[in-house]
C-alpha positions as CSV (number, residue, x, y, z in Angstrom):
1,X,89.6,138.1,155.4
2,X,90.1,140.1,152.2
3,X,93.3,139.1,152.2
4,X,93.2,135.5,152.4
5,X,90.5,136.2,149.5
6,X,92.9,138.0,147.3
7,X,95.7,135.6,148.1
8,X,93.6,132.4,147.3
9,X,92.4,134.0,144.0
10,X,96.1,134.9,143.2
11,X,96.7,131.4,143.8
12,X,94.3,129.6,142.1
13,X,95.2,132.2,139.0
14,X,98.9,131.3,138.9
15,X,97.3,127.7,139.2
16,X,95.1,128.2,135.9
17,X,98.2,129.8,134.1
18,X,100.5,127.3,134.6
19,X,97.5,124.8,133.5
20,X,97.1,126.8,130.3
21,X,100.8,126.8,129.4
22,X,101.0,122.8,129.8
23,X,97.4,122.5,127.8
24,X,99.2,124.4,124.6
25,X,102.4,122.7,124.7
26,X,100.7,119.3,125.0
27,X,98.3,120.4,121.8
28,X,101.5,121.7,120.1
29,X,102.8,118.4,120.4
30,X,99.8,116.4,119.5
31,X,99.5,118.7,116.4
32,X,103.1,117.9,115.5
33,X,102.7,114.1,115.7
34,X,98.8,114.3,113.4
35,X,101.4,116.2,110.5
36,X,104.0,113.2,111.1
37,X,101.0,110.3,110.9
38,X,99.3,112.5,107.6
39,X,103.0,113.2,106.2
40,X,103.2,109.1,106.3
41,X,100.1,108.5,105.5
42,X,100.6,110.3,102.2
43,X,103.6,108.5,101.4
44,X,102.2,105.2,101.9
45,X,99.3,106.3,100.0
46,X,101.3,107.5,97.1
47,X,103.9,104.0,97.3
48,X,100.7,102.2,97.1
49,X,99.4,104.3,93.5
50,X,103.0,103.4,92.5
51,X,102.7,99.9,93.1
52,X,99.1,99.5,91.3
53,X,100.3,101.4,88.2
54,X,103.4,99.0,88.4
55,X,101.1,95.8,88.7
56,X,98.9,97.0,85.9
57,X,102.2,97.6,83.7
58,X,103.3,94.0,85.0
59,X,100.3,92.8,83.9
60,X,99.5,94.0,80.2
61,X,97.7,90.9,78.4
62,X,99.9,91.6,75.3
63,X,103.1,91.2,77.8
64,X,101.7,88.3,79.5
65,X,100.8,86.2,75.9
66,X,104.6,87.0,75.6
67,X,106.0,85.5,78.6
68,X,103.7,82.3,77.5
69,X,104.6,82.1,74.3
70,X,108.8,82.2,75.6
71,X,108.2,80.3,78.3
72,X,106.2,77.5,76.4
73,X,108.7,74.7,76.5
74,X,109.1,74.6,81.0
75,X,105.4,76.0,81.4
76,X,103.6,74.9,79.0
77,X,100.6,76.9,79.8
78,X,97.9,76.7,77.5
79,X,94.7,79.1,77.2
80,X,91.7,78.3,79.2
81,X,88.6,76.9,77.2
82,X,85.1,75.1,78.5
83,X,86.3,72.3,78.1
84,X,88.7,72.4,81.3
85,X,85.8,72.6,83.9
86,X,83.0,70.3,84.2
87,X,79.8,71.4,85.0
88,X,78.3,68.1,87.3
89,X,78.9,68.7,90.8
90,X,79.1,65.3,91.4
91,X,82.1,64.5,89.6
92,X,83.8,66.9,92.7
93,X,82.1,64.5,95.4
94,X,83.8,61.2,93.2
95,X,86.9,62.7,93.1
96,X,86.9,63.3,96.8
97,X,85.5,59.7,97.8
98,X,87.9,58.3,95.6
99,X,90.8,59.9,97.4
100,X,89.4,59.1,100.8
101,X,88.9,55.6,99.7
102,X,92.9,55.4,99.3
């Protein structure tokens, strides 16, 4: 009986071993691909700070009155004032009746 004891319990050790070797190389590898995802995380992360301080340069006011102001004659952009929006809602609902109505 103390044999088939000792036998079973060598057994189910050998058992637990290989268990334990499978469990670290699987959290070895799951530990390699979480520094691949953060290692691209951080890139995109930085490409997106890149393209924000590139939109922002883009995007200068002064830089943009210049593109107007060379572009005048095709765009012929012209600054917003009050006077371009109306403040009646209803003129909205005539516009869209009248198109319906076509």
């Amino acid at each position: 009986m103390r044999m088939i004891i000792l036998s079973v319990l060598s057994f189910l050790c050998i058992l637990s071993a290989i268990w334990a070797y499978q469990v670290n190389y699987q959290t070895r590898s799951v530990k390699k691909d979480i520094q691949v995802l953060n290692d691209k995380i951080v890139s995109i992360l930085n490409r997106i700070d890149l393209l924000e301080a590139e939109w922002a340069f883009l995007n200068r006011p002064k830089r943009l009155a210049k593109l107007v102001d060379d572009n005048f004659e095709t765009l012929r952009l012209v600054p917003i004032t009050k006077d371009h929006f109306q403040n009646s809602p209803t003129s909205y609902l005539t516009v869209v009746e009248s198109k319906d109505g076509e």
